[in-house]
Short mmCIF file of the C-alpha atoms (twelve columns), coordinates in Angstrom:
data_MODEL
# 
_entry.id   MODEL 
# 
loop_
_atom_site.group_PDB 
_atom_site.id 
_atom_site.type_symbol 
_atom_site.label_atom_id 
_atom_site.label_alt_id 
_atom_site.label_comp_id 
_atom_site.label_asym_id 
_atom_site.label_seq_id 
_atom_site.Cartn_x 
_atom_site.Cartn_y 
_atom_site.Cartn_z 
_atom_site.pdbx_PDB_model_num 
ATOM 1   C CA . UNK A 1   0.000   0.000  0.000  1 
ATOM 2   C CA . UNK A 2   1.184   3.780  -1.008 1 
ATOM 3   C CA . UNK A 3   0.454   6.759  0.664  1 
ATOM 4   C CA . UNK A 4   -2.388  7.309  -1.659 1 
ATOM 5   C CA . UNK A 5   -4.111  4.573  -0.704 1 
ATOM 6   C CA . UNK A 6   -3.729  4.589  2.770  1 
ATOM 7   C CA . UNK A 7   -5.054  7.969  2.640  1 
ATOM 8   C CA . UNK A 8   -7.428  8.166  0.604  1 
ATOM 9   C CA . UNK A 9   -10.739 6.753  2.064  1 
ATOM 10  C CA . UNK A 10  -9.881  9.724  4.834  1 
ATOM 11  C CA . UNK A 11  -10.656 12.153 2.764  1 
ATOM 12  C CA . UNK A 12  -14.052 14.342 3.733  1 
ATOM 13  C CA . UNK A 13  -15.160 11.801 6.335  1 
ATOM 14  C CA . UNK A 14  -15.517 11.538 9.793  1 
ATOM 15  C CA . UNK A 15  -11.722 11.419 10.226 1 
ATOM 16  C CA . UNK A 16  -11.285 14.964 10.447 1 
ATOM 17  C CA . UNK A 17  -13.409 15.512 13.633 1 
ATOM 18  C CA . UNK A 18  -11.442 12.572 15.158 1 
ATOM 19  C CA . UNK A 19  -8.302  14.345 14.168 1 
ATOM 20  C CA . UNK A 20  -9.600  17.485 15.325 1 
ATOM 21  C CA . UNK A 21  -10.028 15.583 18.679 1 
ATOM 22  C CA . UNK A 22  -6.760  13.832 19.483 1 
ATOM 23  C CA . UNK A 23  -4.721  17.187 18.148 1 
ATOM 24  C CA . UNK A 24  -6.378  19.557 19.663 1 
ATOM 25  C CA . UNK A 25  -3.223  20.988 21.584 1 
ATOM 26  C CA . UNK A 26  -1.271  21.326 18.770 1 
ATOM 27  C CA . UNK A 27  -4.214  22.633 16.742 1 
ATOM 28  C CA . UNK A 28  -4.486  25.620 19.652 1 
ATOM 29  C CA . UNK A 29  -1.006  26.595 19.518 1 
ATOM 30  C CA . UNK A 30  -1.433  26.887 15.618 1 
ATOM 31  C CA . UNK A 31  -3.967  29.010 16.083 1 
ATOM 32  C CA . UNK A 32  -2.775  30.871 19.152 1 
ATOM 33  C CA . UNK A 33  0.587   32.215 17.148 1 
ATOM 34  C CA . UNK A 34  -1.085  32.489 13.767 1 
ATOM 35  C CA . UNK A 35  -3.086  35.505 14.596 1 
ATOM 36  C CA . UNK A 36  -4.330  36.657 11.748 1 
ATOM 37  C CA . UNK A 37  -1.594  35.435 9.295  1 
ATOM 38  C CA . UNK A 38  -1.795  31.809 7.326  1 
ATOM 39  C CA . UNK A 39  -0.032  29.188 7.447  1 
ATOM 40  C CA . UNK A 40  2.540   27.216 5.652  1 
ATOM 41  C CA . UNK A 41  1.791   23.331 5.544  1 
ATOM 42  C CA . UNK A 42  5.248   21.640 4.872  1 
ATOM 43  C CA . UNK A 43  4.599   18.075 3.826  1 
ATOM 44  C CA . UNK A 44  0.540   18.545 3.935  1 
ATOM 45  C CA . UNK A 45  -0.441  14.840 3.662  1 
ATOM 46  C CA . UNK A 46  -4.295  15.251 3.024  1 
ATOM 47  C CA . UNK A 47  -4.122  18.892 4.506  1 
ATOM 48  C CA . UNK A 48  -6.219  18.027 7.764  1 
ATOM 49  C CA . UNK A 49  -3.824  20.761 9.801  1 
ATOM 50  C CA . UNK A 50  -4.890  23.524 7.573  1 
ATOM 51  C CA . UNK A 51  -8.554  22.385 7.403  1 
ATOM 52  C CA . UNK A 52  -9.666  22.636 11.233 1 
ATOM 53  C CA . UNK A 53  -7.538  25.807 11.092 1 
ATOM 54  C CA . UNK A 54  -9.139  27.499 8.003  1 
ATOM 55  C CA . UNK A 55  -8.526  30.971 7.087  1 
ATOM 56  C CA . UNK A 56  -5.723  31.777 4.588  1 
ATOM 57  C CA . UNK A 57  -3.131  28.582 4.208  1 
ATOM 58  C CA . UNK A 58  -1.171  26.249 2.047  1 
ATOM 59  C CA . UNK A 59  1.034   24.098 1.476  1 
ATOM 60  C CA . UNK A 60  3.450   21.518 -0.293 1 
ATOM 61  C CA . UNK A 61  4.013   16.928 -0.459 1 
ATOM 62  C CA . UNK A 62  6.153   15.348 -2.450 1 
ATOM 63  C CA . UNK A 63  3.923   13.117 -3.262 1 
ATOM 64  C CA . UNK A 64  1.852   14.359 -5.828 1 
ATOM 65  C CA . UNK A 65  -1.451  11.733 -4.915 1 
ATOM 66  C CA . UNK A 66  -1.441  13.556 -1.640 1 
ATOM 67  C CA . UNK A 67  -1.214  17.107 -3.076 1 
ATOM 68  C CA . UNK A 68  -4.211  15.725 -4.840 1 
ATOM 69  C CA . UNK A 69  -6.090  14.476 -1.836 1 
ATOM 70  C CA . UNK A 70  -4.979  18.027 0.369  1 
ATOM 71  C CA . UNK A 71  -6.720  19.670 -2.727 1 
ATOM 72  C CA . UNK A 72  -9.787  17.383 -2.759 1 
ATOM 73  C CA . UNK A 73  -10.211 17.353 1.032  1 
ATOM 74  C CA . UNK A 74  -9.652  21.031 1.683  1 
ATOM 75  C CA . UNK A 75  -11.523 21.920 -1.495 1 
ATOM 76  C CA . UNK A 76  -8.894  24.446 -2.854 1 
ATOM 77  C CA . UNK A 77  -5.840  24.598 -5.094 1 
ATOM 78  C CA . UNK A 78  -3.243  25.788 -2.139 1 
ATOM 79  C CA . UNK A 79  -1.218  23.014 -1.945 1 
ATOM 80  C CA . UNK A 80  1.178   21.854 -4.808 1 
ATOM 81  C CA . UNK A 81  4.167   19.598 -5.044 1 
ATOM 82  C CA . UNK A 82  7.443   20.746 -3.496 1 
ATOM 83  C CA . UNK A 83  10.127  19.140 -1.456 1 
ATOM 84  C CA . UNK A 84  10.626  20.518 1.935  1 
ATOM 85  C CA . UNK A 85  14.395  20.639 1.793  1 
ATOM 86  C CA . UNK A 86  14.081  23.056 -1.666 1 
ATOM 87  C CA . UNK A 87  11.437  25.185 -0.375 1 
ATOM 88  C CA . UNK A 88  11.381  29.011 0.714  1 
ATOM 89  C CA . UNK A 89  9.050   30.105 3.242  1 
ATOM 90  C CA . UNK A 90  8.777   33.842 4.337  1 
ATOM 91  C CA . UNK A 91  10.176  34.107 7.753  1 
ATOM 92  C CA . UNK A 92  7.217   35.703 9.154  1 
ATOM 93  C CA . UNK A 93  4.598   33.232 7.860  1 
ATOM 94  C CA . UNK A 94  3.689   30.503 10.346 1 
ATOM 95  C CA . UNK A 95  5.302   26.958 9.143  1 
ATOM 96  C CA . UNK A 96  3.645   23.562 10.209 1 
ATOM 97  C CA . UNK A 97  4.578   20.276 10.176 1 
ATOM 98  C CA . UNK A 98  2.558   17.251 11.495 1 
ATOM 99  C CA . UNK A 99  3.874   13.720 11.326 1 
ATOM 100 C CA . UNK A 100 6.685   14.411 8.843  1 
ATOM 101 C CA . UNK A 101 9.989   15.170 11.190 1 
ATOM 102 C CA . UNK A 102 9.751   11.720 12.145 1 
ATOM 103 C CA . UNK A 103 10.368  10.514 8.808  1 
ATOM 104 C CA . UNK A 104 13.510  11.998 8.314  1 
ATOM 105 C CA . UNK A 105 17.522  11.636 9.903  1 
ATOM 106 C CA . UNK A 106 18.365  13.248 12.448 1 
ATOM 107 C CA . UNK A 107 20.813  15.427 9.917  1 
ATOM 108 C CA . UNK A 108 17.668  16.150 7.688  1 
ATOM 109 C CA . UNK A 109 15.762  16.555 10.798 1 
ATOM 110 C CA . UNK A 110 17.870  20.419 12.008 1 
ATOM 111 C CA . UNK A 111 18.293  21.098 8.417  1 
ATOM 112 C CA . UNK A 112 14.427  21.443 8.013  1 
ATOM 113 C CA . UNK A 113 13.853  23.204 11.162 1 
ATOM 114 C CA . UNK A 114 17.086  25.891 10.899 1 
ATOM 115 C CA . UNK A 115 15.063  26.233 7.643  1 
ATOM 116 C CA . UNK A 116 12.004  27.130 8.969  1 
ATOM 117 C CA . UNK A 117 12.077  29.771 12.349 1 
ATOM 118 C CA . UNK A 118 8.516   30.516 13.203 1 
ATOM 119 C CA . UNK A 119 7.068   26.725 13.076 1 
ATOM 120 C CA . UNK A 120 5.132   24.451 15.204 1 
ATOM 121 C CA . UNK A 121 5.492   20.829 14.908 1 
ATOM 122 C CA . UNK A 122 4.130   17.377 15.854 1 
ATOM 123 C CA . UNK A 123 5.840   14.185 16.065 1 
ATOM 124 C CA . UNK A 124 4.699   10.730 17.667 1 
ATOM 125 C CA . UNK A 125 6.695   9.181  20.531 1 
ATOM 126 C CA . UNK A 126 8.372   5.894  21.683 1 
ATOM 127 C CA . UNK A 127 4.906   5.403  23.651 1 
ATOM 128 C CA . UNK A 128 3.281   3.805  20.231 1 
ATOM 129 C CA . UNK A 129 4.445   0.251  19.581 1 
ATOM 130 C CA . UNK A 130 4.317   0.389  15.826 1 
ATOM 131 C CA . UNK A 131 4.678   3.418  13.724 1 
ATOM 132 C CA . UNK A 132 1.562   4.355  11.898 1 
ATOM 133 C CA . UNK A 133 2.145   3.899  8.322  1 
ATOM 134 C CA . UNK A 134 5.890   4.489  6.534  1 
ATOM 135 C CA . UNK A 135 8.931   4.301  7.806  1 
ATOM 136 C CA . UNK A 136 7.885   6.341  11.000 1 
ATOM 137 C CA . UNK A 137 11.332  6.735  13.873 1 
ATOM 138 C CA . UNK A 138 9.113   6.477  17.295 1 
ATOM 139 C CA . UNK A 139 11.831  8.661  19.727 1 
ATOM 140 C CA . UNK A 140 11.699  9.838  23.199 1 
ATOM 141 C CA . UNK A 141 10.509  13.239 23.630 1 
ATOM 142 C CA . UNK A 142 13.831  14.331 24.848 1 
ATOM 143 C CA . UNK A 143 15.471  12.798 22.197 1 
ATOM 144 C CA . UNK A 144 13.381  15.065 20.177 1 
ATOM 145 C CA . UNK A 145 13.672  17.964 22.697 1 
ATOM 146 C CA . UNK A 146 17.605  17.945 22.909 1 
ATOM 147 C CA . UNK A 147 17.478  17.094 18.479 1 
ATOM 148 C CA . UNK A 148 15.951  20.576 18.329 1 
ATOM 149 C CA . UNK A 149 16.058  22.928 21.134 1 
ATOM 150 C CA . UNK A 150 12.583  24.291 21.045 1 
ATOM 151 C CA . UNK A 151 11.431  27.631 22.250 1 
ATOM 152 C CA . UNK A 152 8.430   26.018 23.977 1 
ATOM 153 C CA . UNK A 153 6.856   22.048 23.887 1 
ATOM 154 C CA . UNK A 154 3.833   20.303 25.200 1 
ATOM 155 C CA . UNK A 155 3.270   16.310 25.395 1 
ATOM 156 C CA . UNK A 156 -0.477  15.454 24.875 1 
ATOM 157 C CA . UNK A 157 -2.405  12.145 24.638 1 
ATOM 158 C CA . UNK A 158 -0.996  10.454 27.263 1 
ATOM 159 C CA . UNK A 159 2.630   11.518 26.759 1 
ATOM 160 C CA . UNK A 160 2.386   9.566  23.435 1 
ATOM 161 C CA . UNK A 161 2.557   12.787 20.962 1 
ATOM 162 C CA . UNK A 162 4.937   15.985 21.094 1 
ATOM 163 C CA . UNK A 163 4.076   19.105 19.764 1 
ATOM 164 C CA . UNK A 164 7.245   21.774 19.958 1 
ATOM 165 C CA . UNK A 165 7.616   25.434 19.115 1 
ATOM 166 C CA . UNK A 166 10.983  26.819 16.898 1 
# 
């Protein structure tokens, strides 16, 4: 199975009240340091983030299918293809990642995030036995927390999910 498809039946269902749910920290801070200002969805997958926040947003996948299912689900044309190692935010516009870090080496990892000041990020922890889907690292939050060197952090869920500040 591809991202696509493991996506796919997600899209414009009841998932996106259960995601609004079980993120609903990290969906607050988004919307706490957004202000009035959109966001920047780096590695959208079907664009849930920027649908429970709404107002002005978009966003980039390298994955084309999912760029297609971001479109589909958030009804719009903001998100396109891109690669978040090649792409150029403004500094001032509010950058957001949600289960992508974890997908990346630790190298990649502060590459992407001395790329992108002014972000908030998720990540899933060591607490979950299996990673979701892909090829998911499940770290300790201060693995994470000394990896990056947030401005702020919270753990939510149980202490299963980390959402950080840069």
């Amino acid at each position: 199975m591809d991202w696509y498809d493991f996506y796919q039946e997600r899209i414009n269902s009841s998932y996106q009240e259960y995601f609004e749910r079980r993120y609903a920290p990290f969906l607050d801070a988004i919307n706490q340091l957004k202000n009035d200002s959109s966001i920047f969805e780096l590695g959208c997958g079907i664009g849930s983030v920027s649908k429970a926040i709404g107002g002005k947003f978009e966003g980039i996948d390298l994955n084309l299918g999912m760029v297609m299912l971001a479109n589909e689900n958030t009804q719009t044309q903001n998100f396109r293809q891109g690669d978040i190692l090649e792409t150029q935010v403004d500094r001032s516009t509010l950058k957001v990642t949600h289960g992508v870090l974890e997908h990346f080496d630790d190298k990649l990892i502060c590459t992407i995030c001395e790329m992108n000041p002014n972000s908030v990020h998720y990540v899933p922890l060591d607490k979950y036995k299996t990673p979701s889907f892909g090829d998911e690292r499940l770290l300790p939050y201060q693995y994470w927390l000394d990896l990056v060197c947030p401005v702020s952090w919270m753990l939510f869920n149980s202490d299963h999910d980390l959402m950080f500040i840069l």
